[in-house]
TORTORBA-714958 format. One record per residue (C-alpha): x, y, z; residue in one letter. Coordinates in steps of 0.5 Angstrom, whole numbers, plus 500, padded with zeros to 3 digits. Each point is the difference from the previous one (the first is absolute). Last residue first. Example, Ala and Ser with C-alpha at 12.3 -4.5 7.8 and 13.67 -1.06 7.14 Angstrom:
2
527498514S
498493502A
END
This chain:
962
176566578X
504501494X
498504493X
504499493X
497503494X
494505502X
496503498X
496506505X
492501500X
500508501X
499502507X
505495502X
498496507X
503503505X
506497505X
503507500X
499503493X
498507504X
505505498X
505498504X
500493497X
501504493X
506502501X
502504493X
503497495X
508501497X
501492501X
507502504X
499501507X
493497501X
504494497X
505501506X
494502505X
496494498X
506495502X
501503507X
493500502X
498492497X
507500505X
497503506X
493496498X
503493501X
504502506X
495502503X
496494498X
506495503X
505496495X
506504503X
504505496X
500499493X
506504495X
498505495X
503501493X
502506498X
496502494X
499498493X
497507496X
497498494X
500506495X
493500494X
501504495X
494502495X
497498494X
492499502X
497493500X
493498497X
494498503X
499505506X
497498506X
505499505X
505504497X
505498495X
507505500X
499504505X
498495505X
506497498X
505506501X
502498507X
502494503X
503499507X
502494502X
502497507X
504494501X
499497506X
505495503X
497492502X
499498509X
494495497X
496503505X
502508500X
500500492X
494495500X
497506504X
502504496X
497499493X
493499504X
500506504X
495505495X
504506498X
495506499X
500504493X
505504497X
497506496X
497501492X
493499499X
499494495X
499495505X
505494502X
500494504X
502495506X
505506503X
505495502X
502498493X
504494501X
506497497X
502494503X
507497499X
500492502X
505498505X
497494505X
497506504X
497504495X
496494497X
498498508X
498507501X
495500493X
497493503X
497503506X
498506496X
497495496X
496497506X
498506503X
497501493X
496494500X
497500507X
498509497X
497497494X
499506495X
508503501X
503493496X
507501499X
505498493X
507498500X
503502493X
504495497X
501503493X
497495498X
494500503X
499509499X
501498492X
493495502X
496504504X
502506495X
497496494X
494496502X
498504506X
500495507X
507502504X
498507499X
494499506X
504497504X
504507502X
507501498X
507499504X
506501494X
505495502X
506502498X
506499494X
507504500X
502505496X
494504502X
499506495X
495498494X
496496505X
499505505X
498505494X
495495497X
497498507X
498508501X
498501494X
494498503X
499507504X
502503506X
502495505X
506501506X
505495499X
502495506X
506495498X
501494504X
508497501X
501493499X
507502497X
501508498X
501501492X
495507501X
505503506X
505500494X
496506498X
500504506X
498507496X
498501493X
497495494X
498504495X
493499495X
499503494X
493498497X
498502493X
496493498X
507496497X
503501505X
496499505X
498493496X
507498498X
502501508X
493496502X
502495495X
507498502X
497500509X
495495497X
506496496X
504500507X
494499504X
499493496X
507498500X
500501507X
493497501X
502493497X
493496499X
500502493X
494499496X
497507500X
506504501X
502499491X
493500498X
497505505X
506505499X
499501493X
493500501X
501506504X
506504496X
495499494X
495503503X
503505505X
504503494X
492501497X
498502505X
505506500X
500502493X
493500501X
500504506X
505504495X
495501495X
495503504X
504505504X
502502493X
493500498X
498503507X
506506499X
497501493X
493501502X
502504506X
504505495X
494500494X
495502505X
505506503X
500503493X
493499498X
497503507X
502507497X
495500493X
495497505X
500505506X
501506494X
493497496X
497500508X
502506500X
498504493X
493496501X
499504507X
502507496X
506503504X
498506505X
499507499X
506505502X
501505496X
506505501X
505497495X
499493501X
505499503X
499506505X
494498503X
502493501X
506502504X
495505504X
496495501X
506494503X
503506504X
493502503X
498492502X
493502503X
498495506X
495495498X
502494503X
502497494X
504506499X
497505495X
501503494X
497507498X
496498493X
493497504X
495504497X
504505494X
504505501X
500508501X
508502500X
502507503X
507502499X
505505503X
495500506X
497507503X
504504505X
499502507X
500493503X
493499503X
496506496X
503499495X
500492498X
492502502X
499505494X
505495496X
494495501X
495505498X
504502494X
500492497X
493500502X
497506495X
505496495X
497495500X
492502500X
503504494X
502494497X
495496501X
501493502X
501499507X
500494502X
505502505X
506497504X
505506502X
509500499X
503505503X
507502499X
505505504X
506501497X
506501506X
502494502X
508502499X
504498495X
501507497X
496499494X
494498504X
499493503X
493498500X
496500506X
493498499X
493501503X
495494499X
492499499X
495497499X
497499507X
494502499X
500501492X
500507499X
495504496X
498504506X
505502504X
501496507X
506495497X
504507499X
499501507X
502494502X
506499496X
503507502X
500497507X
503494499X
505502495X
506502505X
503507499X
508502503X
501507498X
508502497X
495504494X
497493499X
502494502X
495493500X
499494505X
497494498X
507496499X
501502508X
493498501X
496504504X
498503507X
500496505X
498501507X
503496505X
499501509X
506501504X
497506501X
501503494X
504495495X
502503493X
498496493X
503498494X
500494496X
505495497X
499495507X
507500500X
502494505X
504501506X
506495502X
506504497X
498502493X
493495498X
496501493X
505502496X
504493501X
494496499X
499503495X
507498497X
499493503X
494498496X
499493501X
493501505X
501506503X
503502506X
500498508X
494503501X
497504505X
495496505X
505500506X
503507500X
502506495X
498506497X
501506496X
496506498X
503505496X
500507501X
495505503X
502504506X
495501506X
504495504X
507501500X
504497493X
505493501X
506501495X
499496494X
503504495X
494501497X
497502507X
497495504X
493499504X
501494505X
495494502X
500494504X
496494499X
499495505X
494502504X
496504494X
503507498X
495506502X
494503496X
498502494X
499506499X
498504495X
502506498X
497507498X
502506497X
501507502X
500507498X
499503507X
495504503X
499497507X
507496500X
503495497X
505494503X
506501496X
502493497X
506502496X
503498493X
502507499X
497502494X
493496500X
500499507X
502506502X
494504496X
494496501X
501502508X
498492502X
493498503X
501493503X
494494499X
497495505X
495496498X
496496504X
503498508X
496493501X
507496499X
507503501X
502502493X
504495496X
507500498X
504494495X
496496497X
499495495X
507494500X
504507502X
504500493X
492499498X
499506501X
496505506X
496505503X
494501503X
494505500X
493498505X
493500500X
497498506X
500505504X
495504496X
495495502X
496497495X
493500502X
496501492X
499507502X
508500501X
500497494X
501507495X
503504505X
506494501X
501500492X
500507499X
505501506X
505493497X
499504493X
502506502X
506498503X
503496494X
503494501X
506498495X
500493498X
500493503X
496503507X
494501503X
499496506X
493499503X
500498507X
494500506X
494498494X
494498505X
496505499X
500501493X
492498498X
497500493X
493499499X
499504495X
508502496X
499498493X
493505501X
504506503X
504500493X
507498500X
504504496X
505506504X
501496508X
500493496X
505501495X
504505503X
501496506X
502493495X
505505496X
505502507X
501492500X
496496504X
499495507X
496498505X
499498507X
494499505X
495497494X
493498504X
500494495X
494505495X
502505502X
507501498X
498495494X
494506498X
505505499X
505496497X
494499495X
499507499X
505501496X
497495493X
504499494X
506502503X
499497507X
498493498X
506500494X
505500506X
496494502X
497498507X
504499506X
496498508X
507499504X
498496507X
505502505X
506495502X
505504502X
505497495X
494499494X
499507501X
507503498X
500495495X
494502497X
498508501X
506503500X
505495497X
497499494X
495506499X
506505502X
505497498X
496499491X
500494497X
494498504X
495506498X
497504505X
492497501X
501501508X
495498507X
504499505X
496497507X
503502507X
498497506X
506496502X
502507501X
506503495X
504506504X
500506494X
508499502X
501494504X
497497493X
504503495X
506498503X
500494500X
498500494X
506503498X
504495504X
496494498X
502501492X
506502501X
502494504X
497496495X
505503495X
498506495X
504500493X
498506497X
500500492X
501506496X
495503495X
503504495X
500508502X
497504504X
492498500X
503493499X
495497505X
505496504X
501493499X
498496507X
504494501X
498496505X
501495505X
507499500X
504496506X
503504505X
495498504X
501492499X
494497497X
499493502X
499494495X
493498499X
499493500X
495495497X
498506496X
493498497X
501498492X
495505496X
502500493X
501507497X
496501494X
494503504X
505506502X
501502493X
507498499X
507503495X
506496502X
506500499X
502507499X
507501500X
500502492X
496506503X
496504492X
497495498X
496498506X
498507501X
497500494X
497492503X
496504505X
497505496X
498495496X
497496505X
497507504X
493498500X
502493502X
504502507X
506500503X
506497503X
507501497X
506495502X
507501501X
501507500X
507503499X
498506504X
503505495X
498496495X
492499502X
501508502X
502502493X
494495497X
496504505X
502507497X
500498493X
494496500X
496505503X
502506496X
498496493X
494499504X
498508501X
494501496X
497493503X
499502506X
501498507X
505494499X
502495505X
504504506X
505495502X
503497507X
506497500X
499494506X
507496503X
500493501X
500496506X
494495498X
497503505X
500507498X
498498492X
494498503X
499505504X
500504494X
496495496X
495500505X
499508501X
499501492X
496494499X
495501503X
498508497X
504507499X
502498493X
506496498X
507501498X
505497505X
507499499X
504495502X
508500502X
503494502X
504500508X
498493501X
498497494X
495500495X
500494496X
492498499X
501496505X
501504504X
495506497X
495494501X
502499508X
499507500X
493501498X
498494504X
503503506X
496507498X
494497500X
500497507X
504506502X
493504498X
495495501X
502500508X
501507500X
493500498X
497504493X
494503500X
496502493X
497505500X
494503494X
500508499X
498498493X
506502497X
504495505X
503501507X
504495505X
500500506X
507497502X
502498507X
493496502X
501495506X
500493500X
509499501X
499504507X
507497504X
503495494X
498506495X
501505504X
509498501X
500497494X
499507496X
504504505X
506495499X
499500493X
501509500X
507499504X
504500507X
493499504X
502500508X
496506499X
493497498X
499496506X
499507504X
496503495X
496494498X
497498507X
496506500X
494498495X
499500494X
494503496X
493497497X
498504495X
492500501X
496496493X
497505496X
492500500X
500506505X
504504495X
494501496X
501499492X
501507497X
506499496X
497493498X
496503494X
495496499X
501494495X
494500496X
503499492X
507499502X
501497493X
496505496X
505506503X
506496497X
497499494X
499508500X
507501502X
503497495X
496503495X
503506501X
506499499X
507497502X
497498507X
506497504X
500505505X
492499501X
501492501X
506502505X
495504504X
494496501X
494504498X
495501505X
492502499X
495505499X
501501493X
500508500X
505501506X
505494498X
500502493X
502508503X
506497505X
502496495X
501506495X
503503506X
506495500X
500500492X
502506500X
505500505X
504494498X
499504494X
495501494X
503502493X
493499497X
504495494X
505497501X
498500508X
492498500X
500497494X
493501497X
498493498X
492501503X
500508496X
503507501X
501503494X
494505499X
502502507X
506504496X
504504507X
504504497X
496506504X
502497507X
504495501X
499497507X
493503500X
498497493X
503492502X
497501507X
494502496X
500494495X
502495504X
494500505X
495502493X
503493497X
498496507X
494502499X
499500492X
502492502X
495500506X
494502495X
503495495X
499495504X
493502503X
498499493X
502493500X
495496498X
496503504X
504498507X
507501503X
499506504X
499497506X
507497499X
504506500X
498502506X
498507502X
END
């Protein structure tokens, strides 16, 4: 019934919804715990955690019963943030009529439209993701990539051509912002709009994406922000991307990352269209991917664009993508197989991608469902979770209508996958049209960018039965015969072209199949090593192979794994993993689904022989407790022949996962163990008091270095000040330019001085004395003049553009120092300069040029324009090459106050003209710029696509020629 219907009679319909919606709570509240349950204390400001105790869970099925009563659709994320009862009943009010858009006929929805066979051939010549995105959007730019899903089932389509446009502006705004080539920017978004521009963005803008999970849950803030802020350290992140409701967040996090510029929502990012997107190199970094920490602390995958296109590759030869196939995903963004998997592998063949929120799923699991059928999905994917839900609790009326034919591949992955989940699941949708066929384990990590076996497409489920015994004591996978005691084995398919696989021993000596042992690989999508961590990276990677850290045998060639190597557990010189016990415990009554965590701790003698398990429950009886501790001991027994050393029943949500949802034992057991055998989570209060209680120390630090700072800028300022008056008075009325630029090189030395800047004149120094010769510097910032000026023992003429000859103070010192200045706005006018600056060099005069014409802060030597050679090769004058390295460090374009630092200025060999012919003109511009290249400390940014390309980000400058 809708709400509104209700509001008449002064109200008396109100409260009949208010009494509603308090008997909804009231008997979820009473059957989640049992006889403590009071209903006497349930009212509208009722706190649905602190006070109900209601889990994601929990709260996921109570939306699912409001739903049901009122009629209508709430949207997830208002639902989430609901604290109480009443939050719910505004929100209800405000929906009013809306019907539920669930059940919209799939007629009405506009049909994906697909790509065509072009691409495939085209897309091969692509060495990285941007290729890709620029090669669609110039050959179908109007067809719809993105569909994106709202709450209330509503699409938004986003183009390709919307998409890069977007995405340009993002990065123009990031360069102008600062970031460079090769910067680390961290995203923490939601699935939405945003997410996919800015990623992009930060692509083109040759960055380097970090992908962050924003927060869950509140219970685990304070987790949150260490975690993250280690991540944010380890990558050294310039900038950090997120949304409002994470502002506080956000600026934790802040805190806690010295190198932390920038802290951005993406409406703050000043939309400057890219003039010129600089070519990505396929070695280049493309991502970096932080493990999910399920073993240890996250680590940082460097993944390069060859990485990235190899396993993509890949994947698709395997499951043979068509120009048919449509992908439906609510997998979250942060996560590989999310990322990687239903986004960026799409966005390279070109498929059209239908993504909704990861909160869409949890609160309504149907939904995926009616996705697949709505957009005659093809491909999908899920952890072994997501199956489970949807083959165990959905209810037939979730599902009317429902029709799966079209889905061909449903990967199951990013945790261990469960046999009997994947038949449960298949038999259950086999009536709703889904091919058992479809469904398909695979295997992978992010060392191999996301996969690394797939079964061949349409095979289903393939399991290994295994003689029970030997496996667990002799590490062998014995094929079981009838009457065996056996266990059962995924498979999970045959290494992708590219990867090679081998099973190990401890000592690394490669094992026969059918013997379990480490799994190893290596090839074209394996990483290099993690980002800044070489002491992991050298763990990781022995002779070219890469540890996998999990155990496994191959059989046929194809992969089946059994279990992490932290995960397994010795008893009694057995071999256990927790998988399987897990499971059957988390069948019990009285057990949370999925609530549960079997640990091996050491023992007296080193060895992992102590079994711990550890149960989430809302049981609060102690006999019903007590009941249940013996019944998980019942089943330890009958799966490892003994009971557990320790049984520990916990609260909803006290085991620790990783973002991505997997179990982290060592972390659970660890806390279980120091807090002496109780394991319940830190009051919110408490974290958020810690969170500000530890923010103090590293806010008083920065405030410290931003004061010194401060006072030293205006230490600076005030040098250039006196120092700059000084000159204008005593330069100002001379017509003797030598004694002027004596008197400018004195202060220029008195400022550098004074400001902390150590200057070193190395190289051919006696080369900066030659007559008439002209001198070429690459530009890098605007001290640039002031260091020339304080080493040249001899004047020059510095080339400036015309528009500095018209400003009051700088005009009028740049005059008296004989500055020759150059009109670029008026092409006739700057012939004729150049005209005038080959006779200067003729009849003798020192020029000083800066052939790159302008500067950016992104660091690299730009192309070199012919000017400053030509007057060379016409006037038959001697080039003197300069290299400056340091100044970009010491002011960069765009800071106000100069850095302490060291500058070196490097005279190099000085270079003879050849003829006065254009070959001639450009040899000797190569000469000299390959002399500076040498010794200026920066990379060749003319290789990286600066050449003849206007700056992305607006360039200064302080000398320029035509």
């Amino acid at each position: 019934m809708p709400l509104s219907s209700l509001q008449t009679n002064g109200g008396i319909a109100q409260r009949a919804a208010d009494h509603r919606l308090l008997a909804i709570v009231s008997e979820l509240a009473k059957e989640l715990q049992g006889t403590a349950f009071e209903p006497d204390k349930v009212t509208l400001a009722t706190r649905f955690e602190s006070e109900l105790g209601f889990d994601s869970l929990a709260r996921a099925e109570l939306l699912s019963r409001i739903e049901q009563v009122f009629g209508m659709q709430l949207p997830v994320d208002v639902f989430a943030r609901a604290d109480c009862i009443s939050d719910v009943l505004r929100a209800l009010d405000a929906i009013g009529q809306a019907e539920t858009a669930l059940k919209e006929s799939s007629s009405t929805v506009e049909p994906v439209r697909q790509t065509d066979e072009r691409a495939a051939n085209a897309l091969t010549a692509a060495s990285t993701l941007c290729d890709a995105l620029q090669w669609h959007t110039a050959h179908d730019g109007g067809r719809a990539h993105l569909i994106l899903i709202d709450d209330s089932f509503n699409e938004t389509r986003i183009t390709y051509s919307d998409l890069r446009r977007e995405a340009l502006e993002i990065a123009g705004g990031l360069r102008a912002t600062g970031i460079e080539r090769g910067d680390t920017v961290a995203l923490m978004l939601p699935t939405s709009r945003e997410y996919f521009v800015c990623f992009l963005g930060i692509l083109l803008c040759n960055a380097i994406p970090v992908p962050l999970y924003p927060p869950a849950r509140l219970q685990a803030l304070e987790e949150h922000v260490a975690r993250n802020a280690a991540i944010l350290n380890n990558a050294q992140a310039k900038a950090l991307i997120s949304f409002d409701k994470v502002a506080t967040i956000a600026q934790l996090l802040a805190l806690r990352v010295p190198q932390l510029r920038h802290v951005l929502v993406p409406q703050q990012i000043r939309r400057v269209p890219l003039d010129h997107v600089e070519p990505a190199h396929p070695t280049d970094v493309a991502l970096l991917q932080y493990t999910s920490g399920s073993t240890g602390d996250p680590k940082g995958v460097t993944l390069t664009h060859a990485n990235l296109l190899a396993n993509i590759r890949a994947m698709g030869d395997r499951i043979g993508v068509t120009p048919h196939d449509v992908m439906i995903s609510w997998l979250p963004l942060y996560h590989d197989m999310g990322l990687i998997g239903t986004w960026l592998a799409p966005l390279y063949y070109a498929l059209p991608v239908v993504m909704a929120s990861p909160l869409m799923f949890l609160a309504r699991p149907a939904s995926w469902l009616h996705l697949v059928d709505r957009y005659r999905g093809t491909l999908t994917a899920a952890p072994n979770f997501a199956y489970d839900r949807c083959a165990r609790q959905l209810r037939d009326d979730e599902l009317m209508g429902v029709n799966l034919s079209s889905l061909r591949y449903m990967f199951c992955g990013a945790e261990p996958v469960n046999q009997n989940t994947m038949r449960a699941f298949a038999a259950r949708f086999e009536r709703y049209g889904l091919h058992p066929g479809a469904i398909a384990p695979v295997y992978g990590l992010a060392e191999n960018t996301l996969a690394v076996t797939f079964p061949p497409s349409g095979r289903g489920l393939h399991t290994d039965r295994v003689v029970r015994a030997a496996y667990d004591r002799q590490q062998v996978a014995t094929e079981a015969l009838n009457g065996d005691d056996t266990t059962e084995i995924v498979g999970c398919g045959f290494a992708l072209d590219g990867t090679e696989l081998r099973i190990v021993d401890s000592e690394g000596h490669e094992l026969a199949e059918r013997h379990i042992g480490r799994i190893e690989f290596r090839g074209t999508s394996a990483t290099e090593g993690y980002w800044q961590n070489p002491a992991q990276t050298a763990r990781l990677i022995d002779g070219g192979w890469l540890d996998t850290g999990d155990l496994g045998y191959i059989a046929n060639g194809e992969l089946f794994v059994t279990g992490r190597v932290k995960d397994m557990i010795i008893r009694g010189g057995q071999h256990f993993f927790p998988y399987e016990l897990e499971e059957a415990i988390g069948r019990l009554s009285g057990v949370i689904h999925g609530g549960v965590a079997v640990c091996g701790g050491s023992g007296s003698s080193g060895a992992t022989e102590r079994l711990v398990i550890l149960a989430e429950t809302r049981l609060k009886d102690t006999a019903e407790r007590e009941n249940l501790k013996a019944k998980i001991n019942a089943a330890t027994i009958a799966l490892y022949g003994a009971p557990a050393e320790q049984v520990a029943l916990v609260p909803p949500d006290s085991i620790l996962r990783t973002p991505g949802g997997k179990i982290r034992h060592a972390a659970t057991l660890q806390a279980l163990t120091s807090n002496g055998g109780v394991l319940v989570g830190r009051p919110v209060w408490r974290q958020l008091f810690a969170l500000t209680k530890g923010s103090f120390e590293p806010l008083a630090r920065r405030t410290m270095k931003f004061a010194l700072r401060a006072a030293h800028g205006v230490w600076c300022y005030g040098v250039v000040a006196i120092s700059g008056a000084w000159l204008l008075a005593v330069t100002a009325s001379s017509r003797d330019q030598s004694r002027n630029w004596r008197q400018a090189a004195r202060a220029c030395r008195v400022f550098l001085r004074l400001a902390g800047i150590e200057v070193t004149l190395e190289g051919e120094v006696q080369a900066l004395d030659t007559t008439g010769a002209i001198f070429v510097s690459n530009h890098t910032s605007y001290l640039d003049v002031v260091v020339l000026a304080s080493v040249l023992p001899s004047p020059v003429h510095f080339v400036a553009k015309q528009e500095l000859a018209n400003q009051w103070l700088i005009g009028r010192l740049l005059h008296a120092l004989g500055t020759r200045f150059v009109e670029r706005a008026n092409f006739s006018s700057s012939v004729s300069d150049e005209e005038e600056l080959v006779r200067l060099a003729t009849n003798g005069e020192r020029l000083l040029y800066f052939p790159e014409g302008s500067f950016t802060r992104a660091p690299g030597l730009r192309a070199f324009h012919l000017g400053a050679f030509r007057a060379a090769c016409l006037a038959r004058r001697v080039v003197v090459p300069i290299a400056l390295n340091g100044t970009r460090a010491a002011l960069p374009d765009g800071d106000l106050l100069p850095h302490r630092a060291h500058v070196t200025v490097t005279a190099c060999t000085p270079i003879e003209p050849d003829v006065a012919d254009l070959t001639a003109m450009a040899s000797l511009r190569d000469n000299a710029r390959v002399s500076i290249r040498a010794h200026c400390g920066e990379s060749d940014a003319a290789r990286l696509g600066f050449i003849g390309t206007t700056p992305a980000a607006p360039a200064q400058t302080t000398a320029t020629h035509t």
